[in-house]
GUSETOR-510976 format. One line per field, with one value per residue (C-alpha): residue in one letter; residue number from 0; x, y, z. Coordinates in steps of 0.1 Angstrom, whole numbers, always signed. Example, Ala and Ser with C-alpha at 12.3 -4.5 7.8 and 13.67 -1.06 7.14 Angstrom:
BEGIN
r = c(a | s)
k = c(0 | 1)
u = c(+123 | +137)
v = c(-45 | -11)
w = c(+78 | +71)
END
This chain:
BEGIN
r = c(x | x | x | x | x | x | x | x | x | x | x | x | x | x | x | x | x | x | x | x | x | x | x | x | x | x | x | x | x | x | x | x | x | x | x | x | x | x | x | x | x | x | x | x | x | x | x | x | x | x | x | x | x | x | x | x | x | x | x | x | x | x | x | x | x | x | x | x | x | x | x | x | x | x | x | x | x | x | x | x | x | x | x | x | x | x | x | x | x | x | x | x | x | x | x | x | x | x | x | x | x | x | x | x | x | x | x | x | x | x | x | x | x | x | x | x | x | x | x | x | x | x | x | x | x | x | x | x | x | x | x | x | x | x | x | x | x | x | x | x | x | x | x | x | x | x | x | x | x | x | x | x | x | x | x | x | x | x | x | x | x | x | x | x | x | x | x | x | x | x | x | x | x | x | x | x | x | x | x | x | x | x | x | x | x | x | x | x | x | x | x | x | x | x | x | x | x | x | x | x | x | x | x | x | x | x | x | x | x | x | x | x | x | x | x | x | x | x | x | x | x | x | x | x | x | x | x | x | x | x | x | x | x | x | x | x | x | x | x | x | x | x | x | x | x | x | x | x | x | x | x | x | x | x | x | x | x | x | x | x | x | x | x | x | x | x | x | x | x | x | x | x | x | x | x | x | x | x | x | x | x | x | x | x | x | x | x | x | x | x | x | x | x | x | x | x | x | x | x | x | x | x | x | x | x | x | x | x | x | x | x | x | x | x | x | x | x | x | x | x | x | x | x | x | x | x | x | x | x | x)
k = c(0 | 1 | 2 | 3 | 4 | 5 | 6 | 7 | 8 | 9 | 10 | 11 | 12 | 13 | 14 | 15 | 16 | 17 | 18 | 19 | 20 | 21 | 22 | 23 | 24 | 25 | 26 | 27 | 28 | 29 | 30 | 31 | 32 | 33 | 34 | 35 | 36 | 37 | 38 | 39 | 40 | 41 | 42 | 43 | 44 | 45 | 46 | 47 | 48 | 49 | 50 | 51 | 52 | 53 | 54 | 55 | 56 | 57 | 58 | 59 | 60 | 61 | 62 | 63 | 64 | 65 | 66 | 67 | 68 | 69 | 70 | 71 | 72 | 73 | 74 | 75 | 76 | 77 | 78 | 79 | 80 | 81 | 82 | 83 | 84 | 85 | 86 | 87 | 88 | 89 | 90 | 91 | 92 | 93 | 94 | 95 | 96 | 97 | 98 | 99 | 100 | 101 | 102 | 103 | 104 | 105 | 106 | 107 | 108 | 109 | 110 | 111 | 112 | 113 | 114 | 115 | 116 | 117 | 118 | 119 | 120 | 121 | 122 | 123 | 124 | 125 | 126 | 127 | 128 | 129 | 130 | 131 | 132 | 133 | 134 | 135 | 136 | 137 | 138 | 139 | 140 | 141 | 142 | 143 | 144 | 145 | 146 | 147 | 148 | 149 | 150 | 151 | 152 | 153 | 154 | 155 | 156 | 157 | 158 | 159 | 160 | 161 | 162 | 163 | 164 | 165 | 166 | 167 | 168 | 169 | 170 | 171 | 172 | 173 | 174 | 175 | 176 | 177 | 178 | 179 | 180 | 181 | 182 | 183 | 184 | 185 | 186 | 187 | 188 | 189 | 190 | 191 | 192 | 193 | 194 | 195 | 196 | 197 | 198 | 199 | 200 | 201 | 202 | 203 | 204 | 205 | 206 | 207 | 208 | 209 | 210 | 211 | 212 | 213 | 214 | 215 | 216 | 217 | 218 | 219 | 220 | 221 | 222 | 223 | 224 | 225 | 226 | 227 | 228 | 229 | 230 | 231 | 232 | 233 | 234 | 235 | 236 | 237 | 238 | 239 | 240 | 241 | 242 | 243 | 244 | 245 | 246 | 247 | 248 | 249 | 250 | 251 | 252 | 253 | 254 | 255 | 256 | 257 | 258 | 259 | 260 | 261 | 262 | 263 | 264 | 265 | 266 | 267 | 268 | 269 | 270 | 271 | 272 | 273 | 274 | 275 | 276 | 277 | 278 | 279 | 280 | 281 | 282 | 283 | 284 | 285 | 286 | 287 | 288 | 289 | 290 | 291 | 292 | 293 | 294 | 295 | 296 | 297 | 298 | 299 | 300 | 301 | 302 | 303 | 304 | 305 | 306 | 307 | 308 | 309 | 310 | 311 | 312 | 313 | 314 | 315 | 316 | 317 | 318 | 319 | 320 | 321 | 322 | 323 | 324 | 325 | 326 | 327 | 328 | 329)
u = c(+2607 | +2628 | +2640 | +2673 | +2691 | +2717 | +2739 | +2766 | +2773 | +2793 | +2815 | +2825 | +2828 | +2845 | +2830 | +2825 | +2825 | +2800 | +2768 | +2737 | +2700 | +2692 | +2712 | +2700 | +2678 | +2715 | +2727 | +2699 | +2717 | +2751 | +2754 | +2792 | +2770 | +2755 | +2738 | +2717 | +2695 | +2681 | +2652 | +2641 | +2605 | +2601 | +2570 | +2542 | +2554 | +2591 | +2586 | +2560 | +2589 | +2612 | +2590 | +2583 | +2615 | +2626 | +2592 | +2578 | +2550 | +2521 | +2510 | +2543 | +2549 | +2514 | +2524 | +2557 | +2542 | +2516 | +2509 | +2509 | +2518 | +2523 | +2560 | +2554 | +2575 | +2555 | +2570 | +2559 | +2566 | +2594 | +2610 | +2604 | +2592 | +2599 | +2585 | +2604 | +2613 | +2638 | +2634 | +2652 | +2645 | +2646 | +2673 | +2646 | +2614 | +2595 | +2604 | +2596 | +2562 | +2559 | +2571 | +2601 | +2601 | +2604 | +2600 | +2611 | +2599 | +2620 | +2610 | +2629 | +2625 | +2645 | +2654 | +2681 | +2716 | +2697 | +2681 | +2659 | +2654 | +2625 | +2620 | +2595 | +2619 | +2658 | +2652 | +2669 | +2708 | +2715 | +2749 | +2750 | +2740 | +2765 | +2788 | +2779 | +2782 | +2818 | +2824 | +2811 | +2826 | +2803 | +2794 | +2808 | +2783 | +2751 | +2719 | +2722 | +2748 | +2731 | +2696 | +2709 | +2731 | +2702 | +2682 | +2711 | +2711 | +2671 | +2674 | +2703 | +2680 | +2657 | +2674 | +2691 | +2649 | +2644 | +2672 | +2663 | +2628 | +2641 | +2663 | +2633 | +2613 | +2638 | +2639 | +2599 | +2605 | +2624 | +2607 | +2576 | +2580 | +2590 | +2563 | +2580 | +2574 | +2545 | +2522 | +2504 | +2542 | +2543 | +2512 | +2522 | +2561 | +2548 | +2519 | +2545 | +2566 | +2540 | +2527 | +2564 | +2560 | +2533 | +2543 | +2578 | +2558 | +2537 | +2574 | +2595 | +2572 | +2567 | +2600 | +2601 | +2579 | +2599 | +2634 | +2615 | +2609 | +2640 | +2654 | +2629 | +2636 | +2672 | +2669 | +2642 | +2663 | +2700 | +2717 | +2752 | +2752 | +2778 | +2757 | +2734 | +2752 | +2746 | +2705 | +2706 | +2723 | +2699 | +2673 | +2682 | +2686 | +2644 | +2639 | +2653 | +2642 | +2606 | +2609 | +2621 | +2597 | +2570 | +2585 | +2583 | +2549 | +2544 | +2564 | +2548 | +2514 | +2526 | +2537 | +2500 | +2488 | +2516 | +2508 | +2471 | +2475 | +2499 | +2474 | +2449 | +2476 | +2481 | +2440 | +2436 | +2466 | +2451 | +2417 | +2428 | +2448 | +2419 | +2397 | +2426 | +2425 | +2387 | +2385 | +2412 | +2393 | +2361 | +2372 | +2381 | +2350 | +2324 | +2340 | +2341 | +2308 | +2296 | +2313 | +2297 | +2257 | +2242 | +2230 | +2253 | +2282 | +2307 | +2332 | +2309 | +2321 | +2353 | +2394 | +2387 | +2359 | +2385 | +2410 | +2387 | +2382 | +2413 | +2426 | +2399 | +2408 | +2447 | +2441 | +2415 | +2437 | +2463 | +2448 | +2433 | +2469 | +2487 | +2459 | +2464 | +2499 | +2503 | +2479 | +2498 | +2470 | +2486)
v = c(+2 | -18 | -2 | -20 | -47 | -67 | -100 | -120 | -136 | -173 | -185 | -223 | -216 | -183 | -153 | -125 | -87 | -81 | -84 | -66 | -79 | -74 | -104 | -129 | -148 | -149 | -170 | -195 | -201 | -206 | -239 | -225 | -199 | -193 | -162 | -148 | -113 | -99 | -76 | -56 | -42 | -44 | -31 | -52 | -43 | -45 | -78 | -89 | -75 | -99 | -129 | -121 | -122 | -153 | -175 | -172 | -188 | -150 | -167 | -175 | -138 | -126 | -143 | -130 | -98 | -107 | -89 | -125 | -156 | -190 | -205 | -234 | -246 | -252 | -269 | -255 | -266 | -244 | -235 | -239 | -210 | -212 | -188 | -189 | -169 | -156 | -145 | -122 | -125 | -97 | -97 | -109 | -119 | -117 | -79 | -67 | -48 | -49 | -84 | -98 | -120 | -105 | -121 | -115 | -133 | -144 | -154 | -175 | -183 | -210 | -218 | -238 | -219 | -186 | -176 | -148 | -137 | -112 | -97 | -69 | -54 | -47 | -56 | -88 | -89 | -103 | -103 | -132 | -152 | -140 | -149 | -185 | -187 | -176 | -201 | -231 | -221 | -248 | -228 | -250 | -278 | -255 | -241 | -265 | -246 | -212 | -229 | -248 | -218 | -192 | -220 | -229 | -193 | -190 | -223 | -213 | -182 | -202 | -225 | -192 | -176 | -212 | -208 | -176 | -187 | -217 | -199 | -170 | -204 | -214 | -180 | -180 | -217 | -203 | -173 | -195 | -208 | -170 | -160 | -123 | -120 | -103 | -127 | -106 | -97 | -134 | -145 | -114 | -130 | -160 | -148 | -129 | -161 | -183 | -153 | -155 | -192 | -197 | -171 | -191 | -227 | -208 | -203 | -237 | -262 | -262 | -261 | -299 | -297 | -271 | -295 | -323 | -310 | -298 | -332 | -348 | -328 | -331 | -366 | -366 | -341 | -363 | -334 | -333 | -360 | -336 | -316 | -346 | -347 | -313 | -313 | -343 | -325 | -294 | -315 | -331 | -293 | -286 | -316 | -306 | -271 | -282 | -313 | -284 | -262 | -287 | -294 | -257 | -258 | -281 | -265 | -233 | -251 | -268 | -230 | -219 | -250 | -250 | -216 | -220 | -245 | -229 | -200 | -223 | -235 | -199 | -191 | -220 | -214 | -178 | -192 | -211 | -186 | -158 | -190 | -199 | -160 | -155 | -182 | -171 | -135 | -147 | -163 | -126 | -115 | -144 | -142 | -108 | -103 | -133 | -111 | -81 | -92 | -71 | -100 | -111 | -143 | -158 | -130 | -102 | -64 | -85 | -86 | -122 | -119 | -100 | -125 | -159 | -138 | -131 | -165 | -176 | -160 | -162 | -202 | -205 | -183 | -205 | -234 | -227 | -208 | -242 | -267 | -245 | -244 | -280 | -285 | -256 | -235 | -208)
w = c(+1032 | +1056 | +1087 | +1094 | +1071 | +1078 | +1059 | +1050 | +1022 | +1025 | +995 | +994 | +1033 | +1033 | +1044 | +1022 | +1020 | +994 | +1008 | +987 | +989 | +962 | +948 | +970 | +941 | +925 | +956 | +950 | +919 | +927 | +952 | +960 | +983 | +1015 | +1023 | +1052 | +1053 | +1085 | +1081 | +1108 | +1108 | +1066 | +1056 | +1040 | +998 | +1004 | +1018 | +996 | +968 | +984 | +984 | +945 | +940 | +958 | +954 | +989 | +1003 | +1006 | +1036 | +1053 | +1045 | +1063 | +1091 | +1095 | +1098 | +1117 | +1149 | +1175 | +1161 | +1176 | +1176 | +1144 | +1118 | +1084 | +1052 | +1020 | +986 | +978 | +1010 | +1047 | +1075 | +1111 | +1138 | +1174 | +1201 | +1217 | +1256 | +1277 | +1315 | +1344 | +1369 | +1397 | +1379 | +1410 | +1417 | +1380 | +1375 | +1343 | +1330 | +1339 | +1309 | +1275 | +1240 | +1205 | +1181 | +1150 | +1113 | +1096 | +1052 | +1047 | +1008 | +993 | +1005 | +1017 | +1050 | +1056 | +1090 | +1103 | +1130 | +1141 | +1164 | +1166 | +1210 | +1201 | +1197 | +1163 | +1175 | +1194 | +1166 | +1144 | +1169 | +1173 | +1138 | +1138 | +1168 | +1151 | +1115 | +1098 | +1074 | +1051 | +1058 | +1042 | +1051 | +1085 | +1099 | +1100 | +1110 | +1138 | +1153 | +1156 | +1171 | +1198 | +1207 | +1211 | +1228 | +1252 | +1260 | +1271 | +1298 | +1309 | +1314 | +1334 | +1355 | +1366 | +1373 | +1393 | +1411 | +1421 | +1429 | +1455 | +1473 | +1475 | +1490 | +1517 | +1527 | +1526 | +1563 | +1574 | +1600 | +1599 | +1562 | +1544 | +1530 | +1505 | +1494 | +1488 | +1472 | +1445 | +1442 | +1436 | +1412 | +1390 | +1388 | +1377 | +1347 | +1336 | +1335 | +1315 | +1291 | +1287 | +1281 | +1252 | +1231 | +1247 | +1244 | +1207 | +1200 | +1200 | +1168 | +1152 | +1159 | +1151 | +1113 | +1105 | +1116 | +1093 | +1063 | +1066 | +1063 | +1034 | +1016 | +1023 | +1036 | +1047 | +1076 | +1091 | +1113 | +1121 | +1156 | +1163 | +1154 | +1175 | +1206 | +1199 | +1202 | +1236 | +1249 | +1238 | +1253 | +1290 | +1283 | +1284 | +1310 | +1333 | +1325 | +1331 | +1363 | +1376 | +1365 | +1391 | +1416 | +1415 | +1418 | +1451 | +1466 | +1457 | +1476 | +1504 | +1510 | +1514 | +1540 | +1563 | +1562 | +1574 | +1598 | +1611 | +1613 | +1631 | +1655 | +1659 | +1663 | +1695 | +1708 | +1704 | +1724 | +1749 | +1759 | +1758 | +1787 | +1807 | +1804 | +1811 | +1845 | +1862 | +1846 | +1859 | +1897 | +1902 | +1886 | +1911 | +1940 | +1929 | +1935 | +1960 | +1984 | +2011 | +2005 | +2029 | +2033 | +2025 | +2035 | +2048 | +2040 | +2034 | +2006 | +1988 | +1994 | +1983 | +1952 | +1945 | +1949 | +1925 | +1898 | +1901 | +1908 | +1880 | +1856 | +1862 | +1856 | +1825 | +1809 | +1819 | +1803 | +1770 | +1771 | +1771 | +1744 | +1723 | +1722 | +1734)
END
């Protein structure tokens, strides 16, 4: 049992209306034809049905279905199977509770003029892959064509979840010098950024290995040279995809570190304002503790006596407030 299905059938270019599944292993026949299947949650025997039918690797199958699996790209003898992911991010990653990046991970069977799509959810918009499709109108070209516009989709996803953590980095940046604002609020922005970031690296880093033997095959296999340009320019985009997610690796690691040392700044700007005010306090405290002994002093029962202490601790007060202030203790 599949829960959702979904095709198109290409002839010499041309898009068709009669779409079934079921003749898919005639398409592999007829080099006139391109066609493209989307499952959506199948279960473990339909698919298994499918791959019987078509010649599919059992272990490219288990993994499609396969609870976690690793974004790879693996060449079997017959056909080729590609895991990526696609990634929706959260208006303000920092704010989200619950995740603000979320990924959807994509199968891909790739055999002669047909590919097989699975996906254990329908969270991901098919839609917009269908629609680069129609944009580019390469169908023409082969397999390439419909291979290298799901992957420009899942690759443009990716630079848009980079952005948006970029962008969250730069706000943290300039509340990071705020004195008025929360710093446990912070440390949890900048926490939530970093999860997201790390999650991200797990699905754009490999990508360059998945490009990388697509691009080889195609030239093993001589295929069309036609789309050559446009593997090439995919390519490129992994490459900055990843260099900038390195980079923001880095980034966030310096706001950890930034962050710790202005709160060692602050403690130790707190600590010599907490000593700066201790020994101005202590100066009232010694003179009128001296003027309080019970044995007679210069000034003793008199207007004066009140007046010398006074004076002492105004003048000493003084003294000690300005010596701080000048050495911005206080």
């Amino acid at each position: 049992m599949i829960e959702k299905v979904r095709g198109r059938i290409w002839r010499n270019g041309k898009l068709q209306d009669d779409f079934d599944i079921g003749s898919l292993s005639d398409c592999l026949a007829d080099d006139t034809t391109l066609a493209w299947a989307d499952l959506v949650n199948p279960s473990h025997e339909a698919l298994c049905q499918l791959a019987d039918e078509l010649g599919l690797n059992t272990w490219a199958v288990e993994d499609a279905l396969a609870e976690a699996e690793r974004v790879k790209a693996v060449n079997y003898p017959h056909h080729k199977f590609i895991t990526v992911y696609a990634v929706d991010m959260h208006a303000d990653p920092t704010r989200s509770t619950n995740g603000a990046l979320q990924t959807h991970r994509i199968s891909m069977f790739i055999k002669d003029n047909v590919l097989i799509t699975v996906r254990l959810s329908d969270a991901f918009d098919m839609n917009l892959v269908t629609e680069r499709w129609d944009t580019l109108d390469e169908q023409h070209h082969g397999i390439g064509a419909l291979v290298h516009g799901l992957l420009d989709v899942v690759v443009d996803g990716h630079f848009d979840a980079v952005q948006s953590l970029d962008d969250s980095i730069e706000d943290i940046e300039t509340l990071l010098f705020d004195d008025n604002k929360n710093s446990r609020d912070l440390q949890r922005r900048t926490y939530r950024v970093r999860k997201n970031l790390v999650q991200l690296r797990r699905v754009v880093l490999p990508m360059r290995e998945v490009v990388n033997l697509i691009q080889r095959n195609r030239l093993e296999n001589h295929s069309n040279p036609a789309l050559d340009a446009n593997f090439t320019d995919l390519y490129d985009h992994v490459l900055r995809a990843s260099e900038w997610t390195e980079s923001l690796r880095d980034m966030v690691t310096t706001l950890f570190e930034t962050n710790l040392s202005l709160q060692d700044a602050r403690l130790n700007t707190v600590m010599k304002k907490l000593t700066g005010w201790a020994a101005i306090i202590a100066v009232p405290t010694a003179v009128t503790g001296f003027f309080g002994q019970n044995v007679r002093f210069p000034g003793f029962g008199t207007t004066f006596g009140l007046s010398l202490s006074v004076g002492l601790i105004v003048a000493t007060v003084a003294i000690l407030y300005f010596m701080f202030r000048s050495r911005d203790w206080l």
